[in-house]
Phi, psi and omega in degrees: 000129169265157200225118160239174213214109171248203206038073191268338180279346182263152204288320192314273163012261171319306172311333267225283185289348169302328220256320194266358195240011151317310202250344193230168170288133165226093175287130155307151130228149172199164198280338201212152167324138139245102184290143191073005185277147159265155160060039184234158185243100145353108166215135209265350211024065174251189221252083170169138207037295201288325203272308165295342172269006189276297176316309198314150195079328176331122159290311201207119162274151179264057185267125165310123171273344193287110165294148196281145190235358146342291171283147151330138175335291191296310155336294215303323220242025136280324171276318163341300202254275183310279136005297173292319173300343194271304172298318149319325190304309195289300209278352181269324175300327193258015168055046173270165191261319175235194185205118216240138177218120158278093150278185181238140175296336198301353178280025181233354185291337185269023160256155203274150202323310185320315172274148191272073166277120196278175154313358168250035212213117161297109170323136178226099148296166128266162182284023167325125177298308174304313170298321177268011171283285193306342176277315188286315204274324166331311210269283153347292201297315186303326185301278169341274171338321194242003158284325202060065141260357173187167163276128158275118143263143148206140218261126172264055210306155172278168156334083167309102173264107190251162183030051196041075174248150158353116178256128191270169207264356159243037169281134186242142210271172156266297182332342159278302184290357147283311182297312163326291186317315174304281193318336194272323185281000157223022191278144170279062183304149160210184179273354174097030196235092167082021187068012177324131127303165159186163204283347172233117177237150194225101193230139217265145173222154181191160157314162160260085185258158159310103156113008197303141160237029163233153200262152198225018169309316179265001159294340181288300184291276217296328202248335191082054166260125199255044190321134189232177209232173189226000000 
């Protein structure tokens, strides 16, 4: 399977494409150099050629919500936004069939701690930039997705815990966000309404901690995803 991975600057990214390129062709892409990456491409993803020539062949892109913080306000929700719609567009032109956008449950932190929330449940942001990235770019893919101009999965990671650091209670392991990520790129999906297909599914994923507080039932059903505890 070719496969491309954008954010390439990012720690996920890299794990990522390590992890996956054992089985599959695994492209790299970022808006800026990464020195020392393989298999990587420079793309500005603005609404041209290059972008199409970026996508093309492609089975499955992996796009990232995670923002460069780096950048200006107006950067980041330029990438968000603009930067996605671009990409999506190319990948609808050059006919890839799917599109996997790593979101973050954190568009889910203002519901309160108590409750068990699922995927029918309405993103309750903060006006966090980083948090109105992963909600805008979120938004940008369901449009695309309910056009039938591509299939959209999108995966809402839990708290990335790297090198045993503290795990919180929507903390996710990588070796889960990973594993997700496998399952995602060739899982038979429907919306849960009657066995339905449909071009956009939205599944919430995290580990199995104490006290979790988002439910991973239906990635479980709908992905074959197995979340595991420490």
């Amino acid at each position: 399977m070719n496969i491309l991975v954008t954010s390439a600057s990012t720690r996920l990214a890299r794990h990522l494409a390590s992890q996956l390129s054992a089985d599959h062709d695994v492209q790299l892409t970022d808006r800026n150099d990464v020195p020392g990456a393989q298999n990587f491409t420079l793309c500005d993803l603005n609404h041209d050629e290059a972008t199409n020539d970026l996508v093309r062949g492609m089975d499955v892109i992996v796009h990232s919500g995670e923002l460069n913080s780096a950048l200006s306000v107006s950067g980041q929700l330029d990438d968000a936004m603009r930067c996605a719609y671009n990409l999506l567009w190319a990948a609808s032109e050059e006919k890839v069939p799917r599109l996997i956008y790593l979101n973050s449950l954190s568009v889910m932190g203002r519901h309160d701690e108590a409750y068990a929330v699922t995927e029918r449940w309405k993103p309750a942001l903060t006006t966090e930039t980083s948090d109105l990235g992963y909600h805008l770019g979120e938004f940008v893919c369901r449009e695309f997705a309910r056009e039938n101009k591509i299939e959209v999965i999108s995966l809402r990671l839990g708290e990335l815990v790297w090198d045993d650091g503290e795990a919180s209670s929507s903390a996710l392991y990588p070796e889960d966000a990973v594993q997700a990520i496998q399952k995602a790129l060739s899982a038979e999906v429907s919306d849960g309404h009657a066995g339905s297909t449909t071009n956009w599914n939205v599944f919430h994923i995290q580990s199995a901690v104490p006290n979790a507080r988002f439910l991973t039932a239906t990635a479980q059903q709908a992905l074959g995803y197995q979340p595991t505890s420490r």
